[in-house]
C-alpha positions as CSV (number, residue, x, y, z in Angstrom):
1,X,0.0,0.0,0.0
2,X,1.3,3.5,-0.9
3,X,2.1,6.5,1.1
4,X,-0.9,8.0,-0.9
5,X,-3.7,5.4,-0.5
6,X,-2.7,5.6,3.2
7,X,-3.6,9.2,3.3
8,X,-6.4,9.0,1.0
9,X,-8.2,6.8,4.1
10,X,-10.2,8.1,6.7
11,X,-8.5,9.4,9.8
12,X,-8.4,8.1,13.3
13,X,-10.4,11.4,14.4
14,X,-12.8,11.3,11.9
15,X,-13.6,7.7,12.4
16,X,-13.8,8.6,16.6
17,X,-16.1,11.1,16.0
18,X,-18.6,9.0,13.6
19,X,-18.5,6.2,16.3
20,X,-19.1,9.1,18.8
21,X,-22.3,10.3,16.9
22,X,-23.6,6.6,16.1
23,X,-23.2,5.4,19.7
24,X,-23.7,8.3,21.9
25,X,-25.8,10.8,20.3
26,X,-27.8,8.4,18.3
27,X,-29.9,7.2,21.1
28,X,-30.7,10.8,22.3
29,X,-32.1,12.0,19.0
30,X,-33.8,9.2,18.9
31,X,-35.3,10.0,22.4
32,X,-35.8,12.9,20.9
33,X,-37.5,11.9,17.7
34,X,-39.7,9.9,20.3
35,X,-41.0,12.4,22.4
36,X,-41.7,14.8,19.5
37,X,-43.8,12.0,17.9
38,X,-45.6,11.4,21.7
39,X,-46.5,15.2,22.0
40,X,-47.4,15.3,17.9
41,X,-50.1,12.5,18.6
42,X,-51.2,13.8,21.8
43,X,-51.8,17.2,20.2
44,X,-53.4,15.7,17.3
45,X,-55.7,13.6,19.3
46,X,-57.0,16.7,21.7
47,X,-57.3,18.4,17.7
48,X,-59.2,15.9,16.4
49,X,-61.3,15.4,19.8
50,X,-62.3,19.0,19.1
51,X,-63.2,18.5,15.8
52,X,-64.9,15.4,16.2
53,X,-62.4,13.4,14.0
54,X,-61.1,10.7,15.7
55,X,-60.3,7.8,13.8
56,X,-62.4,5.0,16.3
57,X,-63.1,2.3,13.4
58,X,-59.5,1.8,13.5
59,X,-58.6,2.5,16.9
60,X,-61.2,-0.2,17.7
61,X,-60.3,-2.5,15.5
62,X,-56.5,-1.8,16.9
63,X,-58.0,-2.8,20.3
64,X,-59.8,-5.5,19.5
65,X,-56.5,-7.3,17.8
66,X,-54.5,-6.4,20.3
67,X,-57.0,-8.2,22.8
68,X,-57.0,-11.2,20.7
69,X,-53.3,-11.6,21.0
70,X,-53.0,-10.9,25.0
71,X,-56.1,-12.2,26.8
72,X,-55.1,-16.3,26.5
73,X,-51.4,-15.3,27.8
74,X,-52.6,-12.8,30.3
75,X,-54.4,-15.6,31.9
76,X,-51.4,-18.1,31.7
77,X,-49.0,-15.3,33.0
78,X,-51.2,-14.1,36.1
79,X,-51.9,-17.9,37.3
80,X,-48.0,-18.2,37.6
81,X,-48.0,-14.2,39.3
82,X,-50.2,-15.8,41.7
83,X,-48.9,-18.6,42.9
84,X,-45.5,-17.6,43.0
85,X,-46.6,-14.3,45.3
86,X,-48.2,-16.9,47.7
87,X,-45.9,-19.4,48.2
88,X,-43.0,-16.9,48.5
89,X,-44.6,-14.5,50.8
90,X,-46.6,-17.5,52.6
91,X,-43.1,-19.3,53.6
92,X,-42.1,-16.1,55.4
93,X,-45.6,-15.2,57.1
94,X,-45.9,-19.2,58.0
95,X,-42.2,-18.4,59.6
96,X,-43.7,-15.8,61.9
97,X,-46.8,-17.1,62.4
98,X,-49.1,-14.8,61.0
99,X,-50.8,-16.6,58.8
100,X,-54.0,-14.5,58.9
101,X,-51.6,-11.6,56.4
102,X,-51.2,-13.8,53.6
103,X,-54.3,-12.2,51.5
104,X,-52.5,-8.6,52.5
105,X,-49.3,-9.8,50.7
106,X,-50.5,-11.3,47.6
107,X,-53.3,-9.0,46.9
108,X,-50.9,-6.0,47.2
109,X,-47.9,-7.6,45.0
110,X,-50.5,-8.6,42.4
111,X,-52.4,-5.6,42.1
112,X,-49.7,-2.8,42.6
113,X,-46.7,-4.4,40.8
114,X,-47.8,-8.2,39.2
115,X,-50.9,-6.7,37.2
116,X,-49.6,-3.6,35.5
117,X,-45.9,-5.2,35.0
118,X,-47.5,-8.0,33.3
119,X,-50.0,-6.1,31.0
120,X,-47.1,-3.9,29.7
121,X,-44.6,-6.7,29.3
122,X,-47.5,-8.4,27.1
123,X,-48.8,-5.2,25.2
124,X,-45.1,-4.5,24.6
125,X,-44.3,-8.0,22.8
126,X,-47.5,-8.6,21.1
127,X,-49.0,-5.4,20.2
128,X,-45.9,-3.0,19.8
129,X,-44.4,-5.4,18.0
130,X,-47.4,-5.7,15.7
131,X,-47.4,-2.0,15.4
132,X,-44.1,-1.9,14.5
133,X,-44.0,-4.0,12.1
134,X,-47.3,-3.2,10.6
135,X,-46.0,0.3,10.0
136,X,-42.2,-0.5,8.9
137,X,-44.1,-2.8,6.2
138,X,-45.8,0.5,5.2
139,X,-42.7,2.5,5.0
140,X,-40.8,0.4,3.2
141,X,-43.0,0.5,0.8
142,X,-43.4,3.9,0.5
143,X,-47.1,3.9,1.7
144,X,-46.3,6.3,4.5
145,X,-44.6,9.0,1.7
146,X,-47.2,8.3,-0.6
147,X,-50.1,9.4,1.9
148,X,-48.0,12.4,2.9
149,X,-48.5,13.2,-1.2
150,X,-52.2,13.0,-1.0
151,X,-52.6,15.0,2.0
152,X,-53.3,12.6,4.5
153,X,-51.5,12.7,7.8
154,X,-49.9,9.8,9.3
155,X,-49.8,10.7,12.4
156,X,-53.6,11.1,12.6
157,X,-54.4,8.0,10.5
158,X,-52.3,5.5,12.5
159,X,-50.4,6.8,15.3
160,X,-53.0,8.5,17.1
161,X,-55.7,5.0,16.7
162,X,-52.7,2.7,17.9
163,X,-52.3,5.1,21.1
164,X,-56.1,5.0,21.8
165,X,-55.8,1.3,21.6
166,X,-53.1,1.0,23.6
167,X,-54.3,3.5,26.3
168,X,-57.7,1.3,27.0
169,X,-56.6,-2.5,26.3
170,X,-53.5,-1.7,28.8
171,X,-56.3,-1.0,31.9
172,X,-58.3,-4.1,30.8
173,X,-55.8,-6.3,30.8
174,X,-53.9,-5.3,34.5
175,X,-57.8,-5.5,35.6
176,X,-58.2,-8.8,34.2
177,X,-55.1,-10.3,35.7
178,X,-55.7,-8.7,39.4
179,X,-59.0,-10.7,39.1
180,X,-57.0,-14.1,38.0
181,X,-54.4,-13.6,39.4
182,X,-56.1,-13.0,43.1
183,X,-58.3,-16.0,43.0
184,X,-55.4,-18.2,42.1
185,X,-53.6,-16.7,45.4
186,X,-56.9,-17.2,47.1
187,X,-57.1,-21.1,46.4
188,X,-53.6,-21.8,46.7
189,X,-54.2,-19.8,50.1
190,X,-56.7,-22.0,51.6
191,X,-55.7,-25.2,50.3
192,X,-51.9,-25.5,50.7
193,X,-51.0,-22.6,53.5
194,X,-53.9,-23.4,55.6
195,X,-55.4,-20.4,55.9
196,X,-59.4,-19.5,56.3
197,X,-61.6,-17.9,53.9
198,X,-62.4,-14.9,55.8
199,X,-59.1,-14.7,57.3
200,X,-57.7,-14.1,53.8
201,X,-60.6,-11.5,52.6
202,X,-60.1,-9.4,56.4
203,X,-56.4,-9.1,54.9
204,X,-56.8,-8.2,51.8
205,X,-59.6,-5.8,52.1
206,X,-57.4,-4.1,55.2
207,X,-54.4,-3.7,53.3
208,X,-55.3,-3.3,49.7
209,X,-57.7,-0.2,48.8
210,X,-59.4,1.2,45.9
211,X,-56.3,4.0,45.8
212,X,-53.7,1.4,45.2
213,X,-55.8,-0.6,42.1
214,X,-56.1,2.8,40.7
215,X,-52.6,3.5,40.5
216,X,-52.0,-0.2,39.3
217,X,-54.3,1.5,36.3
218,X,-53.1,4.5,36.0
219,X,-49.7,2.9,35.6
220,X,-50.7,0.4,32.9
221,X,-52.4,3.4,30.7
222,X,-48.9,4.9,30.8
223,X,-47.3,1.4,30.0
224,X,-49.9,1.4,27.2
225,X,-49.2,4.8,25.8
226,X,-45.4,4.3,26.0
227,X,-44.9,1.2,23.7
228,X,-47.2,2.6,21.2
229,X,-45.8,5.5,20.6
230,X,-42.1,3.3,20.3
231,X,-43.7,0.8,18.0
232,X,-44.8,3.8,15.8
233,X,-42.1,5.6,15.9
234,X,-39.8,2.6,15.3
235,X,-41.9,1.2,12.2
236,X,-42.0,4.9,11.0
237,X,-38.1,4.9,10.9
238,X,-38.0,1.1,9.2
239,X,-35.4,1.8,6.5
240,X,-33.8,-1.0,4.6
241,X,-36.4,-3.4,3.6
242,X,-37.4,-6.4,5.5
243,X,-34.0,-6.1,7.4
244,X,-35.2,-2.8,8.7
245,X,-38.4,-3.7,9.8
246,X,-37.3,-6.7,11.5
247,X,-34.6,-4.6,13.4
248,X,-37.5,-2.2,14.3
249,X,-39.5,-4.8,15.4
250,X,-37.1,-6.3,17.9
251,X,-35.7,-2.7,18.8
252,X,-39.5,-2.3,20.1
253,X,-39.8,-5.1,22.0
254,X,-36.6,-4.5,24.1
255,X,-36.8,-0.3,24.5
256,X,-40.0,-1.1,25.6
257,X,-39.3,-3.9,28.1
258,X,-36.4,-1.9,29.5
259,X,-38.4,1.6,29.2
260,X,-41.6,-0.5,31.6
261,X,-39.2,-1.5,34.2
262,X,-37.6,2.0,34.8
263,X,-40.7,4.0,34.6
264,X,-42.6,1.3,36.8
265,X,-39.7,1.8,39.3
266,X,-39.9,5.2,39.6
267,X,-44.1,5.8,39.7
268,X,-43.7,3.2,42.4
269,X,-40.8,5.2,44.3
270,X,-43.2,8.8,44.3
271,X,-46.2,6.8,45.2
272,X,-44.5,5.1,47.9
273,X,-43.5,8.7,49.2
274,X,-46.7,10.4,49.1
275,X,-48.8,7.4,49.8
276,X,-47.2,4.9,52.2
277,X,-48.8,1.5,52.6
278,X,-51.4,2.0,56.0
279,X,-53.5,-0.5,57.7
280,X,-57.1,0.0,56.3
């Protein structure tokens, strides 16, 4: 290799500084990119509220899909949820002897952490991914561009249904597995651990309250929102083909995964503070 070809390559700075823009300031914009599409679609959704415009054919046919694909493993998941809460918290309660507290352990992990955890975690690898790759199929080929031509805004022809979707199958589903996912704790309860009927209900409605199964809500319609607006804005990136959609698709699936577990940790840090757990 000549002198020449050597100084005709790139440079060790220049090649530093493209792995430093790839790997570091890549993620932010697309942070960025991600929060300007959330407050786009919010905005648009208050507009077309307004206006009386909201796409609901399509946001209910979102939901409906997105039910179909969660509901049979919602059910197998909070079983598990269930049974794992019991036996876990009953070997420690069995240790002290206060049996009587059981129902006030499971039904609070289930319904403050189990039920909303669960429903995002699901939403996040059935439905975002199906969003995702629903709309990288679309722009890849060129659908997206070619309603832009005609007039017709993405945003409110897809994003803003898929968030609606999202928003009310999220709540449904952390309800849903509270309700299975209490009953299993309930049977395993009295017929393994020993302990009464009424016993476990006295527990459960002392501990648990209608404030903590609202926040189990509240959190799942923010799971909900959050890995629709990442499948979106991941299949409305898809570049490259099939490659590219595929890449979105499991680029969905695990930013929303991580972005559940960090948000669910914090909301349950503030509510902690401001609403500590009290003997009803």
């Amino acid at each position: 290799m000549t002198a020449a070809a050597v100084s005709a390559g790139p440079s060790v700075g220049s090649v530093l500084k493209k792995n430093l823009r790839s790997n570091a300031l890549g993620p932010v914009q697309t942070l960025g990119r991600t929060f300007h599409l959330a407050a786009t679609a919010v905005a648009t959704l208050l507009i077309d509220i307004f206006r009386w415009r909201v796409k609901m054919k399509e946001a209910v046919f979102q939901a409906w899909y997105m039910v179909s694909v969660t509901a049979v493993p919602a059910f197998l998941m909070a079983i598990p949820f269930g049974v794992i809460v019991t036996v876990q918290i009953g070997n420690v309660i069995n240790q002290l002897g206060a049996q009587s507290l059981l129902g006030a352990g499971s039904g609070f992990a289930v319904i403050q952490q189990a039920a909303p955890l669960a429903s995002g975690m699901l939403l996040g690898g059935a439905g975002a991914s199906a969003i995702a790759a629903d709309l990288g199929a679309r722009t890849v080929r060129e659908e997206i561009d070619a309603m832009r031509v005609m007039g017709i805004d993405p945003i409110q022809r897809l994003v803003v249904p898929r968030i609606i979707a999202s928003v009310v199958v999220a709540p449904l589903l952390a309800l849903f597995i509270v309700l299975v996912g209490v009953i299993s704790a309930f049977y395993l309860s009295i017929t393994l651990q020993g302990v009464g009927p009424g016993s476990y209900w006295q527990s459960f409605g002392a501990f648990a309250s209608v404030r903590d199964l609202l926040f189990a809500l509240v959190k799942a319609m923010i799971f909900g929102f959050m890995i629709s607006v990442i499948g979106c804005q991941r299949g409305l990136e898809a570049r490259g083909g099939p490659r590219g959609v595929a890449d979105g698709v499991n680029a969905t699936v695990v930013v929303s995964t991580v972005a559940i577990i960090i948000v669910n940790m914090l909301l349950t840090l503030v509510y902690t503070v401001f609403f500590p757990m009290q003997l009803g």
